[in-house]
Every structure is written in structure tokens, then in C-alpha cells.
N, C-alpha and C positions, 0 to 999 in steps of 0.2 A: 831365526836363531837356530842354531845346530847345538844340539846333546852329547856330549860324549858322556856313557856313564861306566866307571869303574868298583867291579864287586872283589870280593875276595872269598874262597873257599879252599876246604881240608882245615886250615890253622890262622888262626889273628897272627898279626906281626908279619904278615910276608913283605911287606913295604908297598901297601896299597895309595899311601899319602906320595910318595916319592915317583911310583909310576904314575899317579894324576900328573903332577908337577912337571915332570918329565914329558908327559904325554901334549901336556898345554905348551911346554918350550918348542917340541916340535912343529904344533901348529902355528903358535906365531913368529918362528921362522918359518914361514909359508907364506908371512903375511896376513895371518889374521887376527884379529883382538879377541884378546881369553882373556875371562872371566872364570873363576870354582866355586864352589860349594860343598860343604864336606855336612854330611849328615850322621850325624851320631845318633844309635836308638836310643842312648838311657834317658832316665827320667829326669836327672837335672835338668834344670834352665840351661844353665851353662858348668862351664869347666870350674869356677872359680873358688867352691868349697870343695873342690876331689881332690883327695889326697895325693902328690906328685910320687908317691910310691905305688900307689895304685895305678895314676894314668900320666902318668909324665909330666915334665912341667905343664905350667900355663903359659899361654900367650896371648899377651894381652894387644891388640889393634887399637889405633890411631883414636877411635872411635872411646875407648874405654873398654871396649867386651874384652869379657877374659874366656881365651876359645880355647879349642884343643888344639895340638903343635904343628897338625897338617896344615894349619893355615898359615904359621909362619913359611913354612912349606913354598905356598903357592903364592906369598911374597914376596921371597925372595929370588924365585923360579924364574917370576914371568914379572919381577920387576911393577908391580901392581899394591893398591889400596885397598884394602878389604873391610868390610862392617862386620858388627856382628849378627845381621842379618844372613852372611855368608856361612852361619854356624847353625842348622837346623837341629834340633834335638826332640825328643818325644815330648818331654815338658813343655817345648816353648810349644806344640804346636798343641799340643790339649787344651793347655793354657789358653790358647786363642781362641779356640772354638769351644771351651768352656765360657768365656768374655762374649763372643757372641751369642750363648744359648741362654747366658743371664741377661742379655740387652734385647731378646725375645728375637733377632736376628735371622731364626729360623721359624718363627712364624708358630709356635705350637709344635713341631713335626717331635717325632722323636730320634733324639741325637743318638745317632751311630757311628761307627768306624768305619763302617762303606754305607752312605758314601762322604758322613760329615768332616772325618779325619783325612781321608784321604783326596778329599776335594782341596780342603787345605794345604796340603802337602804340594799336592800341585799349583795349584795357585800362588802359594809360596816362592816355587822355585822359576815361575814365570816372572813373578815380579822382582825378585833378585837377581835374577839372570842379564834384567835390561839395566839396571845400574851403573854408570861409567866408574873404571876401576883405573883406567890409566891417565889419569889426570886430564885428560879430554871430556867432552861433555857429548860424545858418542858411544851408545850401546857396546859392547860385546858383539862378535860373530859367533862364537863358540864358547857353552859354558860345559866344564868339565864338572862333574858330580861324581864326588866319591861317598859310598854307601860302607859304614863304619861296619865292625865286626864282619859275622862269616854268615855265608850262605846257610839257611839251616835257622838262624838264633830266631826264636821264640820275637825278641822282642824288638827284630828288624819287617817281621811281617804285612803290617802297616804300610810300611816302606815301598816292600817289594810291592804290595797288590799295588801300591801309589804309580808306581815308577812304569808296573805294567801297565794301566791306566792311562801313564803318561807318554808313553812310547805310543799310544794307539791315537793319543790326543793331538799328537805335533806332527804324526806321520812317519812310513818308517824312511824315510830320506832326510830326516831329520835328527835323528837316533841311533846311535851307535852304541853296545854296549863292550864293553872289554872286560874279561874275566879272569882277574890274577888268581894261580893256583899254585902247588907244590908240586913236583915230582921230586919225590927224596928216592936216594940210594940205599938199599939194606945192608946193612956192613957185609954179611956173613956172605950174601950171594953177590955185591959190587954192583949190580945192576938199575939204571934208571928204570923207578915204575909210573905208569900212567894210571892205576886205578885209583888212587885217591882221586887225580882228575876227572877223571872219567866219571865215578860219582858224584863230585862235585857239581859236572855240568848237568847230569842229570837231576838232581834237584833242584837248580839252577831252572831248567825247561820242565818241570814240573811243576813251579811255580808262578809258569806264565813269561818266563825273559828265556829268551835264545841267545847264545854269547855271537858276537859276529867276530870279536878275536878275543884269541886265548894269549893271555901271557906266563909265560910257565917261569915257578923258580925253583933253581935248582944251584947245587954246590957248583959243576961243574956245566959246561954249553952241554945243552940237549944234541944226543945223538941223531942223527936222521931217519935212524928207523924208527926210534921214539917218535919224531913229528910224524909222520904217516899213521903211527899206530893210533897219535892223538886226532889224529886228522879222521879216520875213517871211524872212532869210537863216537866222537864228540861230532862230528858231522861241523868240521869248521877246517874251509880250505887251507891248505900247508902254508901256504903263503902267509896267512892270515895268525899264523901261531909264533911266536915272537919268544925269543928266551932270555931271561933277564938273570943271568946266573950270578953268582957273589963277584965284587970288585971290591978296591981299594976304599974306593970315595964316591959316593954318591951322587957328585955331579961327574961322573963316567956314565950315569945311565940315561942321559938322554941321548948321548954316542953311539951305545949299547942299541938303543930305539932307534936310529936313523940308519946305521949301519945296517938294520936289516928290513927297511925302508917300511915303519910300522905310521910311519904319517899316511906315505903312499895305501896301505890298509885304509885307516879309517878315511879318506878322504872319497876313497872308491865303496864305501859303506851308504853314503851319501846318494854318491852317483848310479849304482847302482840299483840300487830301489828307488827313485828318480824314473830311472828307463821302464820301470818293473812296472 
């Protein structure tokens, strides 16, 4: 099983669910079966008492679960059946490892967040990952993982030590991660900037993940001296930096992704820690 995992940093909202989506379309026009998981850190169970002004509608799955909207997302994407085991949240997974620290499960130890939380987190996403999604009764090749809110949040930490954890557990030929960011334009000087990004990747690899592609949003296509600048800041090859700038319609971007051949990226992410 291969990982792709999608973060977001600078601002919420860059359209982190649409580039999984997109990202997953690409692969299985390759030919492979995709599988997602979207992880949200709040403490609800699920979406289905949060207010739709606060976090958008609900979507509710075949299953019953009432998830958040990336998952309609990544059904309609890749043409696929999703649980609501596809929907991780801080709640369900405390919840679980609180259920097992009441069933004595752990023996006496005493319960922590490393490694009791984050043992589950991984565990979790292993065993969701092998679930058949496309009407078949065969695994997944590729499960894409999109990691809710921004790089940075307090209450995604959990997560990330999980995910670092989990990039060392499956190997790095196995793990790809991809890193949606902003580069805005200042009105007053016109100019694309990379420092939001730039710090972003920095706490990003402070936190124990290395981006292997950057996907940048911006109003307008990223200039070329911008890629270079992002390239030799961020320590992630030109090639490997992909720019997702505003369209009409949404399903433009996984056009947007192939046109500047971002399957070819992660597919050589594989490969090349592989040879390494």
C-alpha cells in the first residue's frame, strides 16, 4: 500500500479536499485503485451536530455517517464508496482508546498520546486504507490522506507526530507527502511572495514531515523565478512544485495537475526512495 498524504499551511480554505481528489483522479488514470481518508482534528465524533455555517454542509455516506464535504469530494472524484470509517476525528479516535483503556486493553500502563493515541491513529489508517471502495472486493493501491486544518494548529499535533510515525512505519517508498500553500500577491507592490511558504515548510520539517511536493495557490500561474525561489528555500525540486492557481470549475484541476505532469512527481517519490 502507497500513502499519499496532503497537508495545508499559511490559511484553511486553500482547497486541500479538491487537490486530494484531484491528486487520487490522477493516479487511477495511471491505473491504480484509490482509496482517501480525510482526518479532521476536532473533537466531534463526527460532522453531524456542527453547525453547516460553521463547517459546511454535511455529507452523509451510503453507510449512514454524517462526514465532512471532502468526502463527498472523493466520491464523486474517483467514482468510489466510502464508510464512515473514512472520516477520522480527534473524538472518534480518543473515544477508542478510551474503550480500550476501560476494557483494561492496555494492561495497567498508563495511557498517553505517544504512544496510545498515536498508535491508533496509525492503526486506523492501515486498516481503512485496505477496505475495497470500488465495488470490487480488492484492496486499494494508493490511499490518499488528507490532514484537516493548517500546519501549525494546536489541535492537529497528535496527527502530525502520528503521520511522522507513520511515514517511518511503511517506509519512505511508500509515503509521499504533498504540501498545499499560498503564495498571495501584495496589492500595493503586485508581486508573487514565497514567505508565507517558506514558513510554512518550515514548521512543516520542524515538526518531523519533509514536503516532497509543494503545491502552491495563487490568484494567478506561479512565475518561474518564484518556482526557483520556492525551490531552493523549501529544498524541494522545481519539478516537484506544481501550481494550482484560481479556475472556473473545479473539475479543471485535475487538468491543471497533469498538464504539469504532478502524477509523474509522486509516482517518482516512490521510486525513488525505492533505489535510495
Amino acid at each position: 500500500m502507497k500513502y499519499v498524504l496532503v497537508t495545508g499551511g499559511v490559511v484553511s480554505g486553500l482547497g486541500k479536499g479538491v487537490t486530494a481528489s484531484s491528486i487520487g483522479v490522477l493516479l487511477k488514470a495511471c491505473g491504480l485503485r484509490v482509496t482517501s481518508i480525510k482526518i479532521d482534528p476536532y473533537l466531534n465524533t463526527d460532522a453531524g451536530t456542527m453547525s453547516p455555517f460553521e463547517h459546511g454542509e454535511v455529507f452523509v455516506l451510503d453507510d449512514g455517517g454524517e462526514v465532512d464535504l471532502d468526502l463527498g469530494n472523493y466520491e464523486r472524484f474517483l467514482d468510489i464508496k466510502l464508510t464512515r470509517d473514512n472520516n477520522i476525528t480527534t473524538g472518534k479516535i480518543y473515544q477508542a482508546v478510551i474503550n480500550k483503556e476501560r476494557k483494561g486493553d492496555y494492561l495497567g500502563k498508563t495511557v498517553q498520546v505517544v504512544p496510545h493515541i498515536t498508535d491508533e491513529i496509525q492503526d486506523w489508517i492501515e486498516r481503512v486504507a485496505m477496505n475495497p471502495v470500488d465495488g470490487t472486493d480488492k484492496p486499494a493501491d494508493v490511499c490518499v490522506i488528507e490532514l484537516g486544518g493548517t500546519i501549525g494548529d494546536i489541535e492537529s499535533m497528535p496527527f502530525i507526530e502520528a503521520l511522522g510515525q507513520f511515514s517511518y512505519r511503511v517506509g519512505p517508498g511508500n509515503f509521499c507527502l504533498v504540501h498545499v500553500s499560498l503564495v498571495p500577491v501584495l496589492t500595493v507592490v503586485g508581486e508573487q511572495k514565497t514567505k508565507p511558504t517558506q514558513h510554512s515548510v518550515r514548521g512543516l520539517r520542524g515538526l518531523g514531515l519533509m514536503p516532497d511536493i509543494l503545491a502552491c495557490r495563487s490568484t494567478q500561474p506561479l512565475e518561474e523565478n518564484v518556482k526557483l525561489k520556492l525551490s531552493q528555500f523549501c529544498q524541494v525540486p522545481v519539478s516537484n512544485i506544481v501550481n494550482l492557481h484560481d479556475v472556473t470549475n473545479i473539475w479543471h484541476i485535475p487538468l491543471l495537475l497533469r498538464d504539469q505532469r504532478a502524477h509523474e512527481a509522486i509516482l517518482k517519490c516512490g521510486e525513488s526512495a525505492s533505489r535510495t
